[in-house]
C-alpha positions in Angstrom: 65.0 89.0 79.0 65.4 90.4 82.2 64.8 87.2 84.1 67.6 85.9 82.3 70.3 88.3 82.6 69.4 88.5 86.5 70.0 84.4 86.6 73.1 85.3 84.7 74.5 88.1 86.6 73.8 86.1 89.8 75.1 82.8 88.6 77.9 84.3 87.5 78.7 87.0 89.8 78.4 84.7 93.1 80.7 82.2 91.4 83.4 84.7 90.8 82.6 86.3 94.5 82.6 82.5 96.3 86.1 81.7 94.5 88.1 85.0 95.7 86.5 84.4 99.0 87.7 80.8 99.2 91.5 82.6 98.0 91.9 84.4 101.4 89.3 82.5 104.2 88.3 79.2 105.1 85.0 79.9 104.1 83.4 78.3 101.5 85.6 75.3 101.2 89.0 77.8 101.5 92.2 76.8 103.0 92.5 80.5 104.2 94.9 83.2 103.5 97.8 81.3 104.2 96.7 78.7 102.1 96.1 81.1 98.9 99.0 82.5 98.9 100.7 78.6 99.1 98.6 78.1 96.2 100.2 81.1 94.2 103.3 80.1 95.3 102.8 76.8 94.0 101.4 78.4 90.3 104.8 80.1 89.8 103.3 83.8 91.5 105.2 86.1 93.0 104.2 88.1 96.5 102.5 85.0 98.7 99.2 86.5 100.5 99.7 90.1 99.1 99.4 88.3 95.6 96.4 86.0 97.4 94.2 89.3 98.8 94.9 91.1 95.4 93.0 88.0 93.5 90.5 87.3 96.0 89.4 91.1 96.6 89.4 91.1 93.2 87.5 88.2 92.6 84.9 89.3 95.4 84.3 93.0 94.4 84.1 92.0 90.7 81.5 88.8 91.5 79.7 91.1 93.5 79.2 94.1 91.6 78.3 91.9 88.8 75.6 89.9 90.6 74.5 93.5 92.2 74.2 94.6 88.4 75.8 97.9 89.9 78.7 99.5 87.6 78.5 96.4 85.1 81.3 97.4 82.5 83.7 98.2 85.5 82.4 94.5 87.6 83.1 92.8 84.0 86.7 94.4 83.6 87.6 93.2 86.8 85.7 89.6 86.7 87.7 89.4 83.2 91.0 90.4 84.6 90.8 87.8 87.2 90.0 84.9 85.3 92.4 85.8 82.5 95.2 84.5 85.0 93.4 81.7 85.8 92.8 81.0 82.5 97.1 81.5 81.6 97.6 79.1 84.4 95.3 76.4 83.5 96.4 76.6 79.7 99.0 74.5 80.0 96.6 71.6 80.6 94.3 72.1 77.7 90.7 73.3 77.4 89.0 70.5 79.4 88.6 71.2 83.2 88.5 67.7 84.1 91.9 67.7 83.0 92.7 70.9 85.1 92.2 73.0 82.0 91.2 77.1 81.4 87.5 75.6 80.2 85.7 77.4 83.5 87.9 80.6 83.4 87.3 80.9 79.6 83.3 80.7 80.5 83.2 83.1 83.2 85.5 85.3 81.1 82.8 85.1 78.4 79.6 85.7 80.5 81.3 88.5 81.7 81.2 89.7 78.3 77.8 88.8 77.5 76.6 91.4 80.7 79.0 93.8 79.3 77.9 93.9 76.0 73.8 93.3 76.9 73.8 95.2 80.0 72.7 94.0 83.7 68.6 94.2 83.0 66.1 96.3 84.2 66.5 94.2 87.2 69.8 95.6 88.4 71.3 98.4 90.4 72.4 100.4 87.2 69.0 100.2 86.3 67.4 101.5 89.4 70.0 104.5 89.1 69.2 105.3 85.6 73.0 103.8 84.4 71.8 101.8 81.6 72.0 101.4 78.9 75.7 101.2 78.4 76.4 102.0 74.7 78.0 98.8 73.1 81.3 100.0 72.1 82.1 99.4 76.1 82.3 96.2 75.2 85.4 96.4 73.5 86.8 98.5 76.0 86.1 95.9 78.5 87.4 93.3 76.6 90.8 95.1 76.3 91.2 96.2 79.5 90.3 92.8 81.4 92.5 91.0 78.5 95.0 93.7 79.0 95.3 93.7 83.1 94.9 90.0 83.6 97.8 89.5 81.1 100.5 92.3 82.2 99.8 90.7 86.0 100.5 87.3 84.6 103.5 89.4 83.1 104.6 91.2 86.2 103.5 88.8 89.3 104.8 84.9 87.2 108.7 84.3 88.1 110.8 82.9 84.8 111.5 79.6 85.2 115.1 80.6 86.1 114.1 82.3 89.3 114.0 80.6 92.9 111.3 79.3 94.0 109.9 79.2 97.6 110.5 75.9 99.4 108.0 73.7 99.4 106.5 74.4 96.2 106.0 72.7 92.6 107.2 73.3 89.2 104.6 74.4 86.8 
């Protein structure tokens, strides 16, 4: 069992860390800061490379934490927040990703839940500190607050479709 959640936390949690990476650098395939905070422009987002950073330093520190298996119910929170506004943007388009739909978010979102509710292994950080096991009802409480926080910053950071956008950018 413990090979598998370490293949799991690493799959996972390097995924999550390699996207928010590509958000704010060229690395990895990235079009840099400038560029991620074009693309949130481009989703409807408010606050250009502020908006960028927040996601990607998100989306590193909760990949990482979660491949590290170090704090797992905070690292799933926070790899659940993330993808729960990429999951409201591509929702639009319907489940399928070839079709530029929420089907990778909504996986991710899920194997986040799967550590949270399993825990990291034996072969994990919190294990080598004595952490685990993490009683189940965290699960719930992850749930919520990654549900909760990726939906109130859709809520906060997406302009109404009334508002201005910046030049240069697409409708939804």
């Amino acid at each position: 069992m413990d090979v598998g959640l370490l293949t799991l936390r690493l799959l996972v949690g390097l995924l999550i860390a390699g996207h928010g990476v590509q958000k704010i650098s060229t690395h990895l395939g990235g079009k840099g800061l400038d560029g991620g905070a074009r693309e949130f422009r481009a989703d409807g987002f408010r606050g250009g490379a502020l908006t960028a950073l927040a996601a990607g330093g998100g989306q590193i520190g909760s990949g990482a934490l979660l491949a590290a298996g170090l704090l797992t119910p905070l690292a799933a929170t926070g790899a659940i927040g993330v993808m729960t506004v990429a999951l409201t943007v591509k929702w639009p388009h319907g489940l399928w990703v070839q079709d530029d739909g929420y089907e990778y978010p909504l996986v991710l979102i899920g194997a986040a839940a799967a550590l949270a509710a399993t825990g990291p292994g034996a072969w994990s950080l919190d294990g080598a500190l004595g952490l685990t096991p993490y009683p189940l009802w965290w699960t719930a409480l992850v749930l919520a607050a990654g549900l909760g926080s990726g939906l109130l910053t859709r809520l906060v950071l997406h302009r109404t479709p009334d508002e201005p956008r910046a030049p240069g950018t697409r409708s939804p």
